[in-house]
C-alpha positions as CSV (number, residue, x, y, z in Angstrom):
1,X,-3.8,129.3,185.4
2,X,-2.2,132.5,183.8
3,X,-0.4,132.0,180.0
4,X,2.3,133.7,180.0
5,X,3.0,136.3,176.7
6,X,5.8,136.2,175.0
7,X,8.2,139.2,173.7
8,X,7.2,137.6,170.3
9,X,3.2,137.2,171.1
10,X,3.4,141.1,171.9
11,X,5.6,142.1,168.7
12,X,3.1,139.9,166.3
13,X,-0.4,141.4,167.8
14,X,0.8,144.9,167.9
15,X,2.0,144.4,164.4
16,X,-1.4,142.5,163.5
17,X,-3.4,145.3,165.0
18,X,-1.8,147.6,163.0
19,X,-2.4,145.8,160.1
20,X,1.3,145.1,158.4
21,X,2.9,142.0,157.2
22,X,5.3,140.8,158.0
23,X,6.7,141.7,154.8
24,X,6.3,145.1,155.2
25,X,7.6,145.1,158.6
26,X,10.9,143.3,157.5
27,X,11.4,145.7,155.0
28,X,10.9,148.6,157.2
29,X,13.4,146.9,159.3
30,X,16.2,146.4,156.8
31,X,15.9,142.3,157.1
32,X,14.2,139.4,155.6
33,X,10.4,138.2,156.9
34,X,11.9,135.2,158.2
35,X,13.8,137.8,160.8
36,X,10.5,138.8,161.8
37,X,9.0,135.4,161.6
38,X,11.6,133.8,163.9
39,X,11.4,136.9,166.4
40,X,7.3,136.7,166.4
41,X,8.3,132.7,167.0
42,X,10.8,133.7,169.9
43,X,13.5,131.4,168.1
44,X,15.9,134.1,167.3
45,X,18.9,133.7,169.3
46,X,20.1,137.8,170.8
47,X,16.8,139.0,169.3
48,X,17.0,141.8,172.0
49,X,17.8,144.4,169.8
50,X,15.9,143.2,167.1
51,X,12.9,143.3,169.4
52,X,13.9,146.5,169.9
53,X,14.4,148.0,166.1
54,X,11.1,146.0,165.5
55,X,8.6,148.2,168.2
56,X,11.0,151.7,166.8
57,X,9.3,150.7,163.5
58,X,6.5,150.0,164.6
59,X,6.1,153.1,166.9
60,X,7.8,155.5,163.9
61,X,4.9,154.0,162.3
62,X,2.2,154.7,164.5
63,X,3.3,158.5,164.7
64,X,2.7,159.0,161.1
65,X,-0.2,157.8,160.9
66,X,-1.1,160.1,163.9
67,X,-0.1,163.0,161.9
């Protein structure tokens, strides 16, 4: 049987792999680490755009460090 991956699961690995905090993501973000810690949890209630801002960062992120 199959586990099924969270939104949250995804967010915290990609963010793990890339080797930021929370912290660092939070303030990237323009909230506190508990944000980020409750999305990563799936216990934020309309996280959708959250979700959303989070993987911008995250992918704003990866393209400088491309460059």
């Amino acid at each position: 049987m199959r586990m099924k991956v969270t939104k949250g699961q995804m967010l915290k690995s990609r963010r793990m792999r890339m080797g930021l905090l929370q912290r660092e993501l939070a303030d990237r973000m323009g909230c506190s680490p508990s944000v980020v810690c409750k999305l990563e949890k799936d216990g934020l209630q309309d996280s959708a755009k959250r979700l959303e801002q989070a993987h911008q960062v995250l992918d704003d992120i990866e393209k400088t460090r491309r460059s």
